[in-house]
N, C-alpha and C positions, 0 to 999 in steps of 0.2 A: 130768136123772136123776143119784145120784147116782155115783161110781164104782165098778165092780164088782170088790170086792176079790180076786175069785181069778182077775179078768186080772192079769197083769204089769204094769208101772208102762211106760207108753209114752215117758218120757222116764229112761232108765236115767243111770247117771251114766261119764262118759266115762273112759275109758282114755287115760293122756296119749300115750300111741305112737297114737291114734288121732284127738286133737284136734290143733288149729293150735300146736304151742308156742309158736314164733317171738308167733302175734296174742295167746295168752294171759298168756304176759310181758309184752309192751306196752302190753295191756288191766289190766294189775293192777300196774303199774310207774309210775315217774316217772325220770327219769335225773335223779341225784345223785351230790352226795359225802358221804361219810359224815364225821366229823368228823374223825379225826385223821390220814386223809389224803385230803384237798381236791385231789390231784393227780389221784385216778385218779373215775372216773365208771361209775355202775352203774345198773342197774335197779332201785330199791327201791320198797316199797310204802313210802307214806304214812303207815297207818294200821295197825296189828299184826289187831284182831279183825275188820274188815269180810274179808281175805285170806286171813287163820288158814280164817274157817268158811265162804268160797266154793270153797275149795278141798278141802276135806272135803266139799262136799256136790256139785262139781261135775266130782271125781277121785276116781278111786283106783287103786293098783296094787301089789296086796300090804303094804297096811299104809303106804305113802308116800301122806302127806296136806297133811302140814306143809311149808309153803313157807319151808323155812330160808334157800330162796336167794335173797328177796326182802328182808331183813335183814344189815348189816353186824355181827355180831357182833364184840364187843368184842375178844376173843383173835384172830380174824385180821385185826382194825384193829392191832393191837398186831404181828402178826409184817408186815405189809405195810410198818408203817412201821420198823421196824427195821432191814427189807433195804432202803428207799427211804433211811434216813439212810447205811447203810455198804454201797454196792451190792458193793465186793469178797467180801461173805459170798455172793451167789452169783454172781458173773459167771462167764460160762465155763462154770455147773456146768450140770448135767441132776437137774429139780429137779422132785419128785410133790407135790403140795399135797393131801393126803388129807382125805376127807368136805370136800367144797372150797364145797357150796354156791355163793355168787356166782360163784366164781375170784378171789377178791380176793386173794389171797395170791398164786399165779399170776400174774398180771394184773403185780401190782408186782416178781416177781423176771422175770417177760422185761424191764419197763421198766429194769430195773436190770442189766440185761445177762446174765442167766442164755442158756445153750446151748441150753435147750428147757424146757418145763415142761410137765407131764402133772397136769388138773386133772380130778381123781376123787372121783365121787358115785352111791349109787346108784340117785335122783329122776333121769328123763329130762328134765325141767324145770329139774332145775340144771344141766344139761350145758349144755343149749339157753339158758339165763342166762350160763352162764362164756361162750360163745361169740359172745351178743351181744354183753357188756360189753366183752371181748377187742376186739374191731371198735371198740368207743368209745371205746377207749384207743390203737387203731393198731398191735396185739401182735395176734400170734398164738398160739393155745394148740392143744395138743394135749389130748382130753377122753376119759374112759371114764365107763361107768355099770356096769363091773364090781365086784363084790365082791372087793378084796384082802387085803383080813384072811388072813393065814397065808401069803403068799406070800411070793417072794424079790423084795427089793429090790435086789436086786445090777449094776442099768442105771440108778438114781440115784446120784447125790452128796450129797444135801439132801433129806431129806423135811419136810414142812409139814404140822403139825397144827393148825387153829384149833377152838377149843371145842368139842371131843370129850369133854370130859367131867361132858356136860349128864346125863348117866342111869348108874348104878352098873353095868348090865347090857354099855351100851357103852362104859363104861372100862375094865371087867374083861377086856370082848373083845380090847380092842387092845394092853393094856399090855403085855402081855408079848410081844407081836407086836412093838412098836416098840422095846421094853427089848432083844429078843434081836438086830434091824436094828443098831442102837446098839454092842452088842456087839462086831459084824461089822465095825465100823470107818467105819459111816454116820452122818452126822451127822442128829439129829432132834431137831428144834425142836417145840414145843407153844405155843400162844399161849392163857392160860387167864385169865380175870376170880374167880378163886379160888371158884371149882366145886369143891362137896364131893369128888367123888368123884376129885379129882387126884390121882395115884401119888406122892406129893412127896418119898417115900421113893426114887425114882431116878431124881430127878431135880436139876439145879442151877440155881438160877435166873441169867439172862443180863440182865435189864434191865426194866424197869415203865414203864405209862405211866396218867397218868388221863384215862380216854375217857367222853366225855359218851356218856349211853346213854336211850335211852326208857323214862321208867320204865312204862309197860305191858308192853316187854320184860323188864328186869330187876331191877324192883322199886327201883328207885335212880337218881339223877340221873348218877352218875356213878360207874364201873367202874375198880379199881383193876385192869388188866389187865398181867399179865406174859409174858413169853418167858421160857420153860425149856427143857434141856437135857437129855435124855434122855443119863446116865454112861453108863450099858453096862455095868457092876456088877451 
């Protein structure tokens, strides 16, 4: 018979606070490196569109669908290696890697002797990705899934932005968030592959790298990715 459409759908779609994370990273992952640094090892998919639409169709939680954290984006392949080539930019410090997806950026300022790092996202799927990866590198991290846009930074030394400004709406949110942090005498870093909507007006750029990238993610073999510096201006 066929089904009766004014039951409910008997197989709804899960809540990630309520599926296995830990098994669904592992089931939609491969542990790799990403290219421009070979040092540190993550969870990644494979494959961008098989991940993209099992996870939209097999999650959801208020609009988190997309598994950024199964992707090394280009901007935080660029600030990981940055802190892995000159580890003195964070040894010692207390360091937030913000919208952190993997923890890749994280991941490389503990190996590089950072005092603590605090890797924040607001997918429970990335948390529970930073925290495996974390373990595959032999670091430890400290992780939220809260929302800190407008907060005080004022218990970091180092904030980490990687590719924050994929969408106009979330560049707009943070800019001034992290421009007025900056201000305040905090250092903040952006790692960006030249994303329209970068504030480039306050910012100074620190150093480039070209990252090979899948062109199913970003339409190009390879990403001129930079580190910039949020003046405080």
């Amino acid at each position: 018979m066929p089904p009766d459409a004014s039951q409910p759908d008997p197989t709804p779609p899960v809540h990630p606070g309520q599926a296995d994370p830990e098994g669904y990273v592992k089931g939609n992952s491969v542990v790799q490196s990403a290219p421009l640094v070979p040092e540190i090892k993550l969870h990644l998919a494979d494959e961008r569109a098989p991940l993209w639409h099992k996870t939209q169709r097999d999650l959801y939680d208020d609009g988190i669908v997309l598994p950024f954290w199964a992707f090394a984006w280009a901007g935080g392949q660029a600030l990981a290696r940055f802190i892995l080539d000159d580890p003195s930019k964070v040894r010692g410090k207390r360091v937030l890697d913000f919208a952190s997806g993997s923890g890749l950026a994280a991941i490389a300022a503990m190996m590089a002797g950072a005092r603590s790092a605090l890797a924040v996202d607001i997918d429970p799927l990335a948390e529970t990705a930073a925290l495996m990866n974390a373990f595959e590198n032999g670091v430890m991290l400290e992780t939220s899934t809260a929302d800190m846009v407008g907060q005080s930074l004022e218990g970091f030394d180092l904030i980490l932005a990687g590719d924050i400004c994929y969408e106009q709406s979330v560049a707009e949110r943070v800019h001034g968030w992290l421009q007025g942090e900056a201000a305040l005498g905090r250092e903040v870093l952006i790692g960006d592959p030249g994303r329209t909507f970068l504030p480039r007006g306050a910012l100074e750029q620190v150093t480039a790298y070209g990252v090979k990238s899948a062109r199913d993610l970003d339409d190009t073999d390879v990403r001129n990715a930079c580190v910039w510096r949020f003046t405080g201006a």
